[in-house]
N, CA and C atoms of all chains as a GROMACS GRO file, in nm:
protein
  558
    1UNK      N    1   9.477   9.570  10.468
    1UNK     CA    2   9.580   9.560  10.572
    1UNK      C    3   9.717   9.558  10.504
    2UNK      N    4   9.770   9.636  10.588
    2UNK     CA    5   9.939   9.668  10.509
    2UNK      C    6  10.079   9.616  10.579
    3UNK      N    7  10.111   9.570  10.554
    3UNK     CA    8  10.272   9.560  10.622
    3UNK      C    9  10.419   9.612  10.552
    4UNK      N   10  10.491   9.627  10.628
    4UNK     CA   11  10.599   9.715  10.585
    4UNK      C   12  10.725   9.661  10.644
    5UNK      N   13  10.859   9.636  10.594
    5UNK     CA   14  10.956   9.590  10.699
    5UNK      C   15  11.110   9.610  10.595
    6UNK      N   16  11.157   9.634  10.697
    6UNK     CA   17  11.314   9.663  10.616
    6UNK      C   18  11.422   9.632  10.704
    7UNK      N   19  11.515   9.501  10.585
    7UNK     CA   20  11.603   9.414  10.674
    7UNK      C   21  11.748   9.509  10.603
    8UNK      N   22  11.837   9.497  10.680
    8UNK     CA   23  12.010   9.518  10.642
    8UNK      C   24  12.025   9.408  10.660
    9UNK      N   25  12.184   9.410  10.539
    9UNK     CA   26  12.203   9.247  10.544
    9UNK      C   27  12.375   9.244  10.550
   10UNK      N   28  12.442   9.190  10.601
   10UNK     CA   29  12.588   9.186  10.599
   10UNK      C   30  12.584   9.125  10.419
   11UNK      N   31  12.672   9.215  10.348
   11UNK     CA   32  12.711   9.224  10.236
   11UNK      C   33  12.754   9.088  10.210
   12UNK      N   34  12.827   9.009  10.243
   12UNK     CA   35  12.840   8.856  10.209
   12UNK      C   36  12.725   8.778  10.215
   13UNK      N   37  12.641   8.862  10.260
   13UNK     CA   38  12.498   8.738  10.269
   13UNK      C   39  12.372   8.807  10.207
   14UNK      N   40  12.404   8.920  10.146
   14UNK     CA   41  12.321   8.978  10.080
   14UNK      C   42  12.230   8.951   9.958
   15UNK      N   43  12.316   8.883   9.865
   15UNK     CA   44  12.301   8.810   9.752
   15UNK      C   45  12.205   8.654   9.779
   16UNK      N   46  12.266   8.622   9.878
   16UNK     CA   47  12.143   8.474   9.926
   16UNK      C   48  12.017   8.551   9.979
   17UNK      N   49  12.006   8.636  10.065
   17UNK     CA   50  11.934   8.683  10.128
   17UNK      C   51  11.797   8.754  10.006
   18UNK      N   52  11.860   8.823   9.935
   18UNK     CA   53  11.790   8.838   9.806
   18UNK      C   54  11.731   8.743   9.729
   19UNK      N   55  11.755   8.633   9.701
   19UNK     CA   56  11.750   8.476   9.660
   19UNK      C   57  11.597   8.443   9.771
   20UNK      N   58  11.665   8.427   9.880
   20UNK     CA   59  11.550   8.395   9.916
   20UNK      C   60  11.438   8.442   9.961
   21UNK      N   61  11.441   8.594   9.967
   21UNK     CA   62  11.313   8.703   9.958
   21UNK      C   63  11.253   8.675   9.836
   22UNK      N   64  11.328   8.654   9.699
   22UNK     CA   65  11.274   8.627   9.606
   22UNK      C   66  11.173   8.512   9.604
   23UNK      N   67  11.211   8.414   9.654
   23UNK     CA   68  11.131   8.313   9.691
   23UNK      C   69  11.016   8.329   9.745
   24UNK      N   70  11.011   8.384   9.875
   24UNK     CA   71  10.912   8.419   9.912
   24UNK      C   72  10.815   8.513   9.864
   25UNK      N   73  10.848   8.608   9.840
   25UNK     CA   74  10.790   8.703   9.740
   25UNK      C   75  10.658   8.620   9.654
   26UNK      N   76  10.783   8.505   9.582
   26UNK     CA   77  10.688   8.402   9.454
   26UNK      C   78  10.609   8.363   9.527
   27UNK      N   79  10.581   8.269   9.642
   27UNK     CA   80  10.510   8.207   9.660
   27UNK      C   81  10.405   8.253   9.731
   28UNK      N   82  10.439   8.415   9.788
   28UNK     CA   83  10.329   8.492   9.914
   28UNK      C   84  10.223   8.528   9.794
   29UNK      N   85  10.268   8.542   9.648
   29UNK     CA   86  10.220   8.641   9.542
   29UNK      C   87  10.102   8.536   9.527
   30UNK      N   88  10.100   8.395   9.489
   30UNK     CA   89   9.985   8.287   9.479
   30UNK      C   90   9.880   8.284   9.611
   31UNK      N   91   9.931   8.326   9.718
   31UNK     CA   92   9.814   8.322   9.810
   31UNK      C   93   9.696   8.382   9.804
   32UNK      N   94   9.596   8.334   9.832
   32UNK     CA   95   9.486   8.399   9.860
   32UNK      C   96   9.433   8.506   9.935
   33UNK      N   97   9.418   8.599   9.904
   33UNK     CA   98   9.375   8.724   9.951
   33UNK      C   99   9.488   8.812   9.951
   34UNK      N  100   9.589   8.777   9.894
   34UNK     CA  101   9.683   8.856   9.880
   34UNK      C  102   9.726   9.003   9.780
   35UNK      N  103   9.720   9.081   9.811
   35UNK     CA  104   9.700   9.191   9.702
   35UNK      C  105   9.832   9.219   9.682
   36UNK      N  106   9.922   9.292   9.765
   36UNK     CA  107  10.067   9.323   9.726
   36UNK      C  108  10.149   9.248   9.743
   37UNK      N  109  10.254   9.191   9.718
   37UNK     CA  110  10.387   9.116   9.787
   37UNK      C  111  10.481   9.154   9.720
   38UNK      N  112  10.604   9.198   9.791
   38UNK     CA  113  10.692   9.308   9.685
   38UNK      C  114  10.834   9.342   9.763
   39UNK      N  115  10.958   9.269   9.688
   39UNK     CA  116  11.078   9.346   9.770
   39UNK      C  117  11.090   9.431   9.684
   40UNK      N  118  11.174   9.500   9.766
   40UNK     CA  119  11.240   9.700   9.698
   40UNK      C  120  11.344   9.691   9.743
   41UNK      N  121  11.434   9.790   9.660
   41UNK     CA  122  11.564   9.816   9.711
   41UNK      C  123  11.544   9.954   9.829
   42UNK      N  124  11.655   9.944   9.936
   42UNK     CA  125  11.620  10.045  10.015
   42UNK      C  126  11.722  10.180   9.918
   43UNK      N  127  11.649  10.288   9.970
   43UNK     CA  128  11.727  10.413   9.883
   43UNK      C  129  11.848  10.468   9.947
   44UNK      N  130  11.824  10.413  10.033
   44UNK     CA  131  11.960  10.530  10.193
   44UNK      C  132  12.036  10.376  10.221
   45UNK      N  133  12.016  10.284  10.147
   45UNK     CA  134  12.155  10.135  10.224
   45UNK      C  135  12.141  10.042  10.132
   46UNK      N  136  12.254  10.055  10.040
   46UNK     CA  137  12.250   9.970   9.970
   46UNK      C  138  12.242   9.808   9.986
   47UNK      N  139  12.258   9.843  10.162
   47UNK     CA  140  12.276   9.640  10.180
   47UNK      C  141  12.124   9.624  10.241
   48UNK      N  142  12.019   9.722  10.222
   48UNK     CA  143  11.877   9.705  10.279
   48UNK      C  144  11.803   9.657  10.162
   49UNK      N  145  11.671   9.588  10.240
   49UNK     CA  146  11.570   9.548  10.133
   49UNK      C  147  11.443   9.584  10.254
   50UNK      N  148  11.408   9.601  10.154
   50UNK     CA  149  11.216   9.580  10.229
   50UNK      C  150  11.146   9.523  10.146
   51UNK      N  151  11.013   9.500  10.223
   51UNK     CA  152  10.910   9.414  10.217
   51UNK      C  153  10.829   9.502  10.252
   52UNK      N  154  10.704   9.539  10.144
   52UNK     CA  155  10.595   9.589  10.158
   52UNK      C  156  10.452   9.495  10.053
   53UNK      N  157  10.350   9.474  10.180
   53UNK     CA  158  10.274   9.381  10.174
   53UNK      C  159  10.160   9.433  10.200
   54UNK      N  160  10.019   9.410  10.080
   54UNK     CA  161   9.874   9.441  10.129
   54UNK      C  162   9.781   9.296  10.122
   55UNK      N  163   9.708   9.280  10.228
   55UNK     CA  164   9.618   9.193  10.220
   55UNK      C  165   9.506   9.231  10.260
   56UNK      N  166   9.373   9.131  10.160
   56UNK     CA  167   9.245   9.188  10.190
   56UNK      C  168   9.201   9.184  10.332
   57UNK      N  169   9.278   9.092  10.437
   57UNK     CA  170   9.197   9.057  10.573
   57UNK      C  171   9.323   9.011  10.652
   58UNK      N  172   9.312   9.017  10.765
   58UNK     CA  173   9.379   8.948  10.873
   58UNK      C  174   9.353   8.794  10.843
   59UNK      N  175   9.244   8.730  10.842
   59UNK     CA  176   9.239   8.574  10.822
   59UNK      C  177   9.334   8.568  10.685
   60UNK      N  178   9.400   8.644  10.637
   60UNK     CA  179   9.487   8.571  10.469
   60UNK      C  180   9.630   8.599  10.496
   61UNK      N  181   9.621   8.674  10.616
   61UNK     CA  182   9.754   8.748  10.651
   61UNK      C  183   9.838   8.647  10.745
   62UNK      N  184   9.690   8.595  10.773
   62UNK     CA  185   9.713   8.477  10.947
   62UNK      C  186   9.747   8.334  10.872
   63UNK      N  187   9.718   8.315  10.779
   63UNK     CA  188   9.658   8.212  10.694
   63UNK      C  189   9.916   8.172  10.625
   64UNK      N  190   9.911   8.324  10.607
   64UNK     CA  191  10.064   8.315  10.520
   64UNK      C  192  10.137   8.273  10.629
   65UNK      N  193  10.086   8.360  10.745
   65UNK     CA  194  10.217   8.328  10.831
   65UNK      C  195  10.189   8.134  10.906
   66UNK      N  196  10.123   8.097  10.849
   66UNK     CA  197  10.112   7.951  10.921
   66UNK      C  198  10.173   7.846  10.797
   67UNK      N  199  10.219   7.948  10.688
   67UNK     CA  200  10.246   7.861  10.510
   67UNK      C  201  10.376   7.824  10.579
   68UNK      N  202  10.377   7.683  10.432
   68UNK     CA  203  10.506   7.636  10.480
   68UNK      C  204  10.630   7.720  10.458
   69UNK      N  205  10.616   7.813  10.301
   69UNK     CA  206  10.721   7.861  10.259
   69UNK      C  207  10.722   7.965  10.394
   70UNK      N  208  10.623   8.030  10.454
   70UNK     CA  209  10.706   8.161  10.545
   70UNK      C  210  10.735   8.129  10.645
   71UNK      N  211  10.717   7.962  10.733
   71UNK     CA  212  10.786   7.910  10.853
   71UNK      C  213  10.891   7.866  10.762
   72UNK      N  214  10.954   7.806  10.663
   72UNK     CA  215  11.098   7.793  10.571
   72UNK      C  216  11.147   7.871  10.555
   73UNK      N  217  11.109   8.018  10.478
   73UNK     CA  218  11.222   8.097  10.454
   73UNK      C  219  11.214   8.234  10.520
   74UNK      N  220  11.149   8.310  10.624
   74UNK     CA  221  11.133   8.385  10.758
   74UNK      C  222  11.216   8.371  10.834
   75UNK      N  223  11.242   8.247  10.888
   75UNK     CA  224  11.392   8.215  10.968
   75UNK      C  225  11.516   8.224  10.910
   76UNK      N  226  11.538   8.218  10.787
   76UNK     CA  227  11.633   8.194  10.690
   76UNK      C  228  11.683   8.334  10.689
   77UNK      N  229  11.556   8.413  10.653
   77UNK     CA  230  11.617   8.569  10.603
   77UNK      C  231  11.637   8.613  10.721
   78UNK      N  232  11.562   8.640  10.798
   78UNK     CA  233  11.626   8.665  10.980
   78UNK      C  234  11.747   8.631  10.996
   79UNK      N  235  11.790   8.560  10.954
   79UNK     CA  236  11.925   8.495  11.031
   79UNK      C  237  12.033   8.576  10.963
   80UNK      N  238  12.011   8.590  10.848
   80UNK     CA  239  12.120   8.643  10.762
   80UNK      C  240  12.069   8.788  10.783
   81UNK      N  241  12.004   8.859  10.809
   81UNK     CA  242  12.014   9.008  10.867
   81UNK      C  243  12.069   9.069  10.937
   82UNK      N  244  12.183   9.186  10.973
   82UNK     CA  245  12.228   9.215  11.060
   82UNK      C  246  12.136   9.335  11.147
   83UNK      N  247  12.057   9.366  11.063
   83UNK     CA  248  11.936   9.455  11.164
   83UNK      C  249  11.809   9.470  11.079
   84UNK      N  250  11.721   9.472  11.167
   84UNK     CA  251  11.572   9.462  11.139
   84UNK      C  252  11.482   9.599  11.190
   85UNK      N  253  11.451   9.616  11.135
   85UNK     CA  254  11.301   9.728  11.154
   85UNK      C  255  11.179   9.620  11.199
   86UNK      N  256  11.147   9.713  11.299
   86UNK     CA  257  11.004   9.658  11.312
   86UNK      C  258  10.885   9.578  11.185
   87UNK      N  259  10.827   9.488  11.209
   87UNK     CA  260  10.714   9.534  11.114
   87UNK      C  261  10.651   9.555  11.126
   88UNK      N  262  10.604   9.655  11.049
   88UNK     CA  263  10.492   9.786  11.060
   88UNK      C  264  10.383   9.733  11.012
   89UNK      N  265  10.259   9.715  11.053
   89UNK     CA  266  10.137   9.634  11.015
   89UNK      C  267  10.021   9.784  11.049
   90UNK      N  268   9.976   9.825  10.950
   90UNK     CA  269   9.871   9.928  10.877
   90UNK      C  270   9.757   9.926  10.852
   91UNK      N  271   9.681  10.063  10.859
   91UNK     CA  272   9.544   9.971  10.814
   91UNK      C  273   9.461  10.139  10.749
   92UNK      N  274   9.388  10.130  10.673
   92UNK     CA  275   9.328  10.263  10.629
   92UNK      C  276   9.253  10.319  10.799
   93UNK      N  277   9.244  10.436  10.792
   93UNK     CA  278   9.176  10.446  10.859
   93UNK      C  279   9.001  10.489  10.891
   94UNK      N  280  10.869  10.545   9.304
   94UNK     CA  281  11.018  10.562   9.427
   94UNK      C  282  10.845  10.588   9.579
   95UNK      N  283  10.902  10.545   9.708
   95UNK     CA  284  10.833  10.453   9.827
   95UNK      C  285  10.861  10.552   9.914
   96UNK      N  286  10.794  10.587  10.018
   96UNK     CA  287  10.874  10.605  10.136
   96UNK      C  288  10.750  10.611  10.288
   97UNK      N  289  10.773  10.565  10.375
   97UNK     CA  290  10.691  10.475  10.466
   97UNK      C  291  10.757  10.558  10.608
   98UNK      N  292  10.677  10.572  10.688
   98UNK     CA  293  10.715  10.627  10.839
   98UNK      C  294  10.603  10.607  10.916
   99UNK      N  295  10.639  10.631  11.043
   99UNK     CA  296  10.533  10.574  11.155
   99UNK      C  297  10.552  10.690  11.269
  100UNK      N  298  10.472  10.756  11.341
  100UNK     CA  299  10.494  10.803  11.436
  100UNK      C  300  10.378  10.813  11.540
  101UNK      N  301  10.440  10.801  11.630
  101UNK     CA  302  10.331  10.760  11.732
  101UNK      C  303  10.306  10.890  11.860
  102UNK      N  304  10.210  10.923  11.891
  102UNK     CA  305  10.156  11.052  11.936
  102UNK      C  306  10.128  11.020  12.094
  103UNK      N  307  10.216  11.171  12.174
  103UNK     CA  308  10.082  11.158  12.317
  103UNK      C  309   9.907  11.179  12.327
  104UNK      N  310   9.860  11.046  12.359
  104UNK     CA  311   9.690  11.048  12.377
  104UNK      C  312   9.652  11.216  12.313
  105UNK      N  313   9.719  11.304  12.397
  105UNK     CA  314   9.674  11.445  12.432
  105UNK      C  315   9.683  11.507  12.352
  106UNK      N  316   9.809  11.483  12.210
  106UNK     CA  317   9.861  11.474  12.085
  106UNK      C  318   9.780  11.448  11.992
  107UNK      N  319   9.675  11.364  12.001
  107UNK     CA  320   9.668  11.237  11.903
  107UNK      C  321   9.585  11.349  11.780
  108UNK      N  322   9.457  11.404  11.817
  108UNK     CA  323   9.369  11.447  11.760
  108UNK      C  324   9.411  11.562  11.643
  109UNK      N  325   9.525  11.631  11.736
  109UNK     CA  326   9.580  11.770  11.681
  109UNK      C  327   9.675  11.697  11.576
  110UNK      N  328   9.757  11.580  11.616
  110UNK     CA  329   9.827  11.526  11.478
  110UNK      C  330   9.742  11.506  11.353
  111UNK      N  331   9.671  11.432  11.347
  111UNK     CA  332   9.543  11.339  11.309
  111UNK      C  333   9.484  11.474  11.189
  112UNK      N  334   9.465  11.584  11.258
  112UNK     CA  335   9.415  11.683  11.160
  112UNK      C  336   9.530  11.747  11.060
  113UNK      N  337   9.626  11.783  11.134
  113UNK     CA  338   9.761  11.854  11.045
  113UNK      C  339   9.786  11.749  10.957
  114UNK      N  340   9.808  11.614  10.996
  114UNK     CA  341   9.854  11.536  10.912
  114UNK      C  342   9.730  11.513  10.771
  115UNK      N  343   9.588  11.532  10.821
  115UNK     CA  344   9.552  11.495  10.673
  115UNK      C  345   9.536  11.628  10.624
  116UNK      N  346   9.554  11.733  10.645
  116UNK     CA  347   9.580  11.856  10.586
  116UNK      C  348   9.732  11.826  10.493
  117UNK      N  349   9.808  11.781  10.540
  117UNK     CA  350   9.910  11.753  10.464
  117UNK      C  351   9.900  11.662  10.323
  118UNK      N  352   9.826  11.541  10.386
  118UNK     CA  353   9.767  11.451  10.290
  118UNK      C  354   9.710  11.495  10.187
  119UNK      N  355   9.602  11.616  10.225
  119UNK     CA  356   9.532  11.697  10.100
  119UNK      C  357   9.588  11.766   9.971
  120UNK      N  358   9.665  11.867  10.078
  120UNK     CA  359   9.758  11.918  10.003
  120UNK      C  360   9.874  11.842   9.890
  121UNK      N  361   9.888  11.730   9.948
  121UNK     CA  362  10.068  11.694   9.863
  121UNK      C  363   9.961  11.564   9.775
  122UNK      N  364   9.836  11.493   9.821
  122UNK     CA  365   9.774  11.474   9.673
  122UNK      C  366   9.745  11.554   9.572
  123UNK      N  367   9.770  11.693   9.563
  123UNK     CA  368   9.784  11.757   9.455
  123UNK      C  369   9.855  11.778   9.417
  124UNK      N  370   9.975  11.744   9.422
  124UNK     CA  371  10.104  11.775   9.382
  124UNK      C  372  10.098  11.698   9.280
  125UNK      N  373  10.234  11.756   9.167
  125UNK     CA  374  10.246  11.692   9.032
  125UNK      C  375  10.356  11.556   9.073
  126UNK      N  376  10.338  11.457   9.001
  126UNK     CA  377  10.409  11.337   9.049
  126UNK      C  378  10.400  11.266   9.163
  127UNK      N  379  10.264  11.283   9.264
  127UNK     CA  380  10.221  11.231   9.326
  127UNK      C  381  10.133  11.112   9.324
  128UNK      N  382  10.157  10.989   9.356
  128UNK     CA  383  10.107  10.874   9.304
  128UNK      C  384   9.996  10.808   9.436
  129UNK      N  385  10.073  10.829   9.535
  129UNK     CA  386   9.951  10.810   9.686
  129UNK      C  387  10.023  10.867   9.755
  130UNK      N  388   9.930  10.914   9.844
  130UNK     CA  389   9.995  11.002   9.986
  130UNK      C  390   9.905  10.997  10.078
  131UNK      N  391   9.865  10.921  10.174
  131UNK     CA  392   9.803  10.926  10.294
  131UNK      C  393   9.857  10.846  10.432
  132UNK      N  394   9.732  10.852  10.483
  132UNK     CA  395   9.750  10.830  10.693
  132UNK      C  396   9.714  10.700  10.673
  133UNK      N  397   9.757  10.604  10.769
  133UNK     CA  398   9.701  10.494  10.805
  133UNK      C  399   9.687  10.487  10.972
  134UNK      N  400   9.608  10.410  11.022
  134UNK     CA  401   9.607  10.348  11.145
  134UNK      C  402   9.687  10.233  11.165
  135UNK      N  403   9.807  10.255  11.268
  135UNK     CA  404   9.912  10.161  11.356
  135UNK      C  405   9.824  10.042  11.382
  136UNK      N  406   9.830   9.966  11.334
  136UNK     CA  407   9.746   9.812  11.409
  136UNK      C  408   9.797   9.790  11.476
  137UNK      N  409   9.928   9.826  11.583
  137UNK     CA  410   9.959   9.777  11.699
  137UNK      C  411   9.948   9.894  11.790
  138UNK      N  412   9.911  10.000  11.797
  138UNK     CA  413   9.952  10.103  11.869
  138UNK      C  414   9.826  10.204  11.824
  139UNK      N  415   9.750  10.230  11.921
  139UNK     CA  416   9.647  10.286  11.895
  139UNK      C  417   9.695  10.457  11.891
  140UNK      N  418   9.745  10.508  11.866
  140UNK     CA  419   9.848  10.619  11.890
  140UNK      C  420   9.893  10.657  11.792
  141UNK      N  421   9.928  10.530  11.698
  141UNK     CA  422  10.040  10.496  11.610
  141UNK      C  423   9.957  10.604  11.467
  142UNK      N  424  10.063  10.685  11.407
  142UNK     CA  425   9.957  10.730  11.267
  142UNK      C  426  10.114  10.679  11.170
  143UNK      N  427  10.066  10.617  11.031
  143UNK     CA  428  10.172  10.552  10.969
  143UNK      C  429  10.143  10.696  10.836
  144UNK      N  430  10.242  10.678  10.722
  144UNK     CA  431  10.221  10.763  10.606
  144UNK      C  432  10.292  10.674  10.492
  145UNK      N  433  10.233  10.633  10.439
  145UNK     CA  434  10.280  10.580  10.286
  145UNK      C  435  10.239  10.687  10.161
  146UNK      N  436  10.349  10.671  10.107
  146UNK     CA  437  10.386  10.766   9.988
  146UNK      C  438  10.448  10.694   9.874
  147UNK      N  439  10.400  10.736   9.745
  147UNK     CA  440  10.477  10.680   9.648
  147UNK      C  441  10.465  10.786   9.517
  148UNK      N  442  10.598  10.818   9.448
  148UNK     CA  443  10.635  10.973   9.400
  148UNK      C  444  10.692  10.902   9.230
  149UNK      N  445  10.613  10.971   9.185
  149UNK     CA  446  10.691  10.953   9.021
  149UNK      C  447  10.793  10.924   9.043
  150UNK      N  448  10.949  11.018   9.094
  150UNK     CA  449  11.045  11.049   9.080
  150UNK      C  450  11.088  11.112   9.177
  151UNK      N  451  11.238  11.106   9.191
  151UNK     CA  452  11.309  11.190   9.289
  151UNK      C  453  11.266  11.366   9.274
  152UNK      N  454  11.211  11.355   9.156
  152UNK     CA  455  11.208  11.577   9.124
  152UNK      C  456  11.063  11.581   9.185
  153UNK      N  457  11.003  11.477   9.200
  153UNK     CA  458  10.847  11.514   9.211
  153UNK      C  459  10.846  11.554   9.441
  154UNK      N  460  10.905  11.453   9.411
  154UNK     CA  461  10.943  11.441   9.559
  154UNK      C  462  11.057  11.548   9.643
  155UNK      N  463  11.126  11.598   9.571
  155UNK     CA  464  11.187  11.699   9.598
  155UNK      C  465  11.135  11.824   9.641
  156UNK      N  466  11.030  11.850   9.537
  156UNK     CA  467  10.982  11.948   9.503
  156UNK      C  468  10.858  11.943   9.611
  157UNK      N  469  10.796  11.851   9.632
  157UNK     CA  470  10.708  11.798   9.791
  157UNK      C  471  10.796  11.889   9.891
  158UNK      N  472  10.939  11.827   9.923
  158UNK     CA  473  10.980  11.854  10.028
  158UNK      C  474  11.041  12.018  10.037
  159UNK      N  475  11.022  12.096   9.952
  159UNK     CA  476  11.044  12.267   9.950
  159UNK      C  477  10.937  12.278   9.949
  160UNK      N  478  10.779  12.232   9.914
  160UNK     CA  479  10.676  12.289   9.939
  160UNK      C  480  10.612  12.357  10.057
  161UNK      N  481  10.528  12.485  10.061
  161UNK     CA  482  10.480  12.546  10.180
  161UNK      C  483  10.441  12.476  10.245
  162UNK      N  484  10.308  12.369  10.214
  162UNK     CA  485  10.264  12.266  10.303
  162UNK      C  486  10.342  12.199  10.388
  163UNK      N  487  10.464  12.122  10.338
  163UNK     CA  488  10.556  12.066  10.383
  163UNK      C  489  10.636  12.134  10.475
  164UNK      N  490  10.654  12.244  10.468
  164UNK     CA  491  10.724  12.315  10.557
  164UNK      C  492  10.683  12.342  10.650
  165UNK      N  493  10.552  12.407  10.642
  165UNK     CA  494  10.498  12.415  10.739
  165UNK      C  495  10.426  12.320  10.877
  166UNK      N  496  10.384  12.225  10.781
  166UNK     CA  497  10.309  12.113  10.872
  166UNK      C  498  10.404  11.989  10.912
  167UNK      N  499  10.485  11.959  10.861
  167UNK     CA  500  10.569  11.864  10.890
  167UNK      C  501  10.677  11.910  11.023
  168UNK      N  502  10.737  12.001  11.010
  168UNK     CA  503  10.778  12.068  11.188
  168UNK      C  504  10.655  12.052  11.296
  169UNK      N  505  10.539  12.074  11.258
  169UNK     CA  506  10.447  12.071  11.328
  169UNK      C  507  10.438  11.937  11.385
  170UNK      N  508  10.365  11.839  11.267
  170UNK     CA  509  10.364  11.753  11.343
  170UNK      C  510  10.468  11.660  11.416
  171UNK      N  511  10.575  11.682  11.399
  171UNK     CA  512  10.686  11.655  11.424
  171UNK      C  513  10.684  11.708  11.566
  172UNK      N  514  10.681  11.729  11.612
  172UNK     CA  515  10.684  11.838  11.772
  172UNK      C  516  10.574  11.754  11.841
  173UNK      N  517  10.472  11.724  11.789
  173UNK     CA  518  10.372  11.634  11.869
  173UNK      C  519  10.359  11.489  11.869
  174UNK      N  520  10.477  11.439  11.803
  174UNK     CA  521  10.522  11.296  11.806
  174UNK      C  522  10.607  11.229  11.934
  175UNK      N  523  10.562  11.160  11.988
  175UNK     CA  524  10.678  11.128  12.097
  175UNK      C  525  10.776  11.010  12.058
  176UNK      N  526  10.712  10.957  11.913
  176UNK     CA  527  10.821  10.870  11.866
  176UNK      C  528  10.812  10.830  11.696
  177UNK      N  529  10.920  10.871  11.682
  177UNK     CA  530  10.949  10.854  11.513
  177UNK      C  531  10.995  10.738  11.494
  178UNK      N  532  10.975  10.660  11.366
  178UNK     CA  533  11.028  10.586  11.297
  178UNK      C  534  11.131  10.624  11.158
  179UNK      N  535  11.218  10.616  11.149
  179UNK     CA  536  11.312  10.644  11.071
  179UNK      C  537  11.205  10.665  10.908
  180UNK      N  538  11.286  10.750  10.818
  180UNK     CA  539  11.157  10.770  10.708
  180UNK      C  540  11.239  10.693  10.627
  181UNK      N  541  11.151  10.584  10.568
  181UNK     CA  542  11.198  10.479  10.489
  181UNK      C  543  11.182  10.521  10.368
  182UNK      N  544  11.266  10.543  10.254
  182UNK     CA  545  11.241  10.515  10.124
  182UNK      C  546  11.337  10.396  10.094
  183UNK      N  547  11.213  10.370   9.935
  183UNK     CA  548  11.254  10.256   9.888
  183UNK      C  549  11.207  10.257   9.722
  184UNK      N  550  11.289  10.160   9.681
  184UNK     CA  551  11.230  10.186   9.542
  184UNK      C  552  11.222  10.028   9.461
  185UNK      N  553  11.170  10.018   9.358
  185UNK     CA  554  11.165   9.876   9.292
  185UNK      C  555  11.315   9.894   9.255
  186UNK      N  556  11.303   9.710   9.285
  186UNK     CA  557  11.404   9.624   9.251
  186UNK      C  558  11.448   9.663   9.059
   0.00000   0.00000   0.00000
């Protein structure tokens, strides 16, 4: 299972916003069943980042989003975004 | 270097995308500097066909996008989409 998501960030808040993707990043990477966890720079906006994420199952996927770090820092990076992409949640077919 | 899109098909659409698109898939895994290239299934949108790609390099990927395959099938399926997602590239931090 795959997820995909790409935030813009007002340039004054870009640098925290990075900070704390980083964070998350660290701590999604120790979870269990977790295969990818990964920011990127976007290629077309320099004030974009994404998040592209594989996990072995929905129960590890269900499991992050109930962690403390992604109810802590999910709201955090939201806030400081000035636009959001969907997230795109994937699956082989 | 990343690049991620989503497009979502009329029902009536779905089948005729579904084939062009892994004809495409076939084709541009042979390409030189091709690292993955396939279809996924939309977990929210039964409709939904996603494409993750990931390219040596900007020349490898270039050279994708002048290809016959590409030319040809990508207008195609493009015409039987009733909704695009912007084509995301991205690259490591």
């Amino acid at each position: 299972m795959y997820l995909f998501n790409r935030k813009i960030f007002k340039k004054e808040n870009y640098d925290e916003a990075l900070e704390l993707i980083k964070k998350l990043v660290d701590e999604s990477q120790k979870e269990e069943g977790c295969i990818i966890y990964d920011v990127y720079r976007d290629c077309d906006n320099e004030l974009g980042l994404c998040i592209y994420e594989e996990w072995e199952g929905q129960e590890y996927l269900s499991a992050h989003q109930e962690s403390a770090h992604f109810k802590e820092l999910v709201p955090k990076i939201g806030a400081l975004a000035e636009e959001k992409s969907p997230v795109y949640k994937f699956e082989k077919l």
